[in-house]
Structure formats: C-alpha cells, structure tokens
C-alpha positions, 0 to 999 in steps of 0.5 A: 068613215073607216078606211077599206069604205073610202079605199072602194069609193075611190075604186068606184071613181075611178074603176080602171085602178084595178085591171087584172083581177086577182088571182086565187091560189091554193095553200103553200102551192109549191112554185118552181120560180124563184123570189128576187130577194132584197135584204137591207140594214142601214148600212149595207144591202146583205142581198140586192135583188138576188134570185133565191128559193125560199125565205123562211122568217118572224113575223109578228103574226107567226113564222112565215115562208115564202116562196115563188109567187106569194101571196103580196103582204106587209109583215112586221118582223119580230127578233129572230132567224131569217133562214134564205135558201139559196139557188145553190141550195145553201142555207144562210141565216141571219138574226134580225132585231126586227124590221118589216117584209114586203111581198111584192106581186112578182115573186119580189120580197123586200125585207128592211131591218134595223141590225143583222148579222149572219148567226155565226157571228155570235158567241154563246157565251157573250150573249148570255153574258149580256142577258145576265147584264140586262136583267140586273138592270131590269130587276135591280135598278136604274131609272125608268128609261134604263129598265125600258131599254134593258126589257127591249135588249133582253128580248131581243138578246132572248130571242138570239139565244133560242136561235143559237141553241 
C-alpha cells in the first residue's frame, strides 16, 4: 500500500484531522503581507522570525519566490544565492551550499543549511583559485574518495561563481 492510500484512511479514521478546507489560490497572487522569516546554520540563526517581503531562492526543482501567503511546501535547496527582500526594501544575499525551505501555512518560511555567508563575503579570485584546485584532483589523481569530495566542491564552488559574476 503506497503511502498517499494509507494517509487517507487515516483521514477517513479519524475526519476531524482536517478542519478548513483548503483554500485555492491564483498563480504568484500578489499579497501586501509579509513572510516571518527564519533563516539557520548550525552555528548562528542569520535571521529569527523576522517580517520580510519577498525571498526569492534554489531549489532543486527550480528557482522559487515566495511571497506572503504561499503556498506550504518542502523544497530541497540546491548551491546558490538566497536573495531576501526586506521591509525596508533592501535587498541582502546569502550563498547557501545547500539545505531545505519550509513554507508554513501562515505566511512562515523556515529555510536550514549547512554553510552560508553573505555574498559579499567572497573573493573572486579565491574562488576561482579553488575551482582550479578542485578539478586537478577530479582529473588528475587521488583515491575515489578524494575525486567524490572534489566533484561536490566544485559544484558548489561552480555555483558561487555564476552567482559572483
């Protein structure tokens, strides 16, 4: 029995899981609310449940913006720019590596990733200094491990460098 047939017989058990019905919404409506944002590392919360405008990010299924009253969802992020639009209209960017998005009913984006740092962070030139690093090792030599470790950086490094040009 595949998953979706035993989530509706639970439904059907118990009816009351769901209360509202749920509500239809036009393509990329656009909303005068704003989106409580939270945005962690492992080691700092860059932002904490702050309102913003507009966060426009990677997912693995396509570039994706998000906007007061969003649809729920559960993205997979790939490497590259997180663009939030804050209240204030300022525009701050971050480079993730990676990492997942939640859209929560209520107009709530919880967004977790292992490394990110604000663009301006990086230097050009380092970073096309460590592509160059990363593919001696893909083409050249190492074991097995070592060319799976560089084909991961250089893809996410890849990604950095289209986001820095």
């Amino acid at each position: 029995m595949n998953s979706l047939r035993i989530a509706r017989a639970a439904l059907r058990v118990r009816p009351t899981a769901v209360r509202a019905p749920l509500q239809r919404r036009g393509y990329a409506e656009a909303v005068a609310d704003k989106i409580k944002l939270s945005l962690s590392l492992p080691h700092q919360a860059i932002y904490k449940s702050q309102d913003v405008v507009q966060v426009n990010m990677p997912a693995v299924s396509g570039e994706m913006g998000v906007l007061a009253n969003h649809v729920p969802s559960i993205e997979q992020l790939k490497p590259g720019l997180v663009e939030v639009i804050e209240e204030s209209g300022s525009n701050k960017q971050y480079f993730l590596s990676g990492g997942f998005a939640v859209v929560q009913p209520g107009s709530k984006l919880s967004i977790n990733a292992v490394e990110g740092y604000a663009l301006e962070d990086f230097s050009a030139e380092a970073v096309r200094a460590q592509i160059a690093e990363a593919q001696k090792i893909v083409s050249g030599g190492g074991s097995q491990q070592d060319i799976a470790e560089a084909q991961i950086e250089l893809e996410v490094l890849e990604s950095l460098q289209a986001v820095l040009k």
